[in-house]
C-alpha positions, 0 to 999 in steps of 0.5 A: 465069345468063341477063341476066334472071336476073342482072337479076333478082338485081340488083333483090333484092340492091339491094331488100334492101341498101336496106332493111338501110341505111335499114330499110325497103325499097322495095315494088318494085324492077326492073332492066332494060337497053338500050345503055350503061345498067343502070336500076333503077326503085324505088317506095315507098321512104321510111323512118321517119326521112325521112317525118319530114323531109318531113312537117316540109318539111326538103327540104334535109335530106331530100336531104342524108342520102337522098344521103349513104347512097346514095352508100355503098351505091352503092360496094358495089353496083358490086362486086356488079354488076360480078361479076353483070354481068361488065361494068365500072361507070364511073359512077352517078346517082340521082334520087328524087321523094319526092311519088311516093315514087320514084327511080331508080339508073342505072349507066353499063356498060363494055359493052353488055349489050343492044342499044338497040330505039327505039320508032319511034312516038317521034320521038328528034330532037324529044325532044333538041331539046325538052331542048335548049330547056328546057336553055337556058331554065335555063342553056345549050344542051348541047353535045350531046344523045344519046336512049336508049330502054331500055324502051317506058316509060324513056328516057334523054337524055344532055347534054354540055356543060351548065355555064356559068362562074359553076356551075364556080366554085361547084364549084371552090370547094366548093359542089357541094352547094348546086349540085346541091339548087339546080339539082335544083329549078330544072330539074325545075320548068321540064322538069315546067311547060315541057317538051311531053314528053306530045306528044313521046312521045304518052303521059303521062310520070310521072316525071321523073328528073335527075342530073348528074356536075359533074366531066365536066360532063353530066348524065342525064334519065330520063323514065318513062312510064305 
């Protein structure tokens, strides 16, 4: 298979793991590539059970079980992937915005399978330097700051260096859980409300993505534009 057709494959073999573990899959799920990262964009996505909790504002619960069976699907999907590929997986992130009914699973590859194309009509420094200042409005400014384009729609910011003292002591004392719920609310609502993501990429952006690996310390924005 050529690296379409091997995308190609991906974006079913997840579409259809998804609906035999949640039952129901997504309406469509599309997997593309560029530099270190496979991304895999995925709409209308919400099951039977989980329309219950969001219709009862159970938001926390809801990210909770969401988390739980994506994180044992995630292990049997970086086999797959890896076979497909041919490439190692050495690491995950996911994020959903349950308003859109979508998410986003992003695997970090061992090897570039294609290499990165920027736009040139963006302009990648102030793209980081914005992440940077909503970074610091939140928390701290990240130690460092790398841009992806990986589409002409999806771009990927990566931080380095983001959690300050009081968040590693919460992870070390087993409080990753409600780290993570907290700081997913508190960073989506200041990059969404602050953030001059519009004027940095000259068009709307529909969708913003975060997640973050508390044990190395940094996190991946994706940025989806219309």
């Amino acid at each position: 298979m050529n690296l379409q057709e091997k995308l190609k494959y991906i974006s079913s073999y997840t579409s259809k793991l998804l609906r035999n573990k949640f039952g129901r899959g997504p309406e469509s799920c599309s997997a593309v590539t560029s530099d270190q990262f496979l991304v895999l964009h995925i709409r209308g996505f919400v099951s039977p059970m989980e329309e219950v909790l969001l219709q009862e504002n159970q938001r926390i619960q809801l990210d909770h079980a969401r988390d739980v069976v994506i994180k044992n699907i995630l292990a049997e999907l970086k086999g797959v992937y890896q076979v497909t590929l041919e490439t190692e997986i050495k690491g995950f992130f996911h994020d959903w915005n349950f308003p859109n009914n979508t998410g986003v699973i992003i695997a970090v590859l061992n090897d570039p399978l294609k290499p990165m194309e920027k736009n040139q009509e963006v302009n990648f420094s102030l793209l980081e330097s914005e992440v940077s200042r909503i970074s610091q409005l939140v928390e701290k400014t990240p130690d460092n700051v790398f841009s992806f384009q990986i589409t002409p729609k999806i771009f990927i910011v990566k931080r380095e260096g983001i959690l300050v003292p009081i968040e590693k002591a919460l992870i070390k004392a087993g409080f990753d859980k409600q780290l993570h719920f907290t700081k997913d609310e508190l960073e989506k609502g200041y990059f969404h409300r602050d953030g001059k993501f519009d004027q940095v990429f000259q068009g709307e952006v529909i969708d913003i993505f975060i997640d973050w690996d508390f044990k190395n310390d940094n996190s991946l924005i994706c940025f989806v534009l219309k």
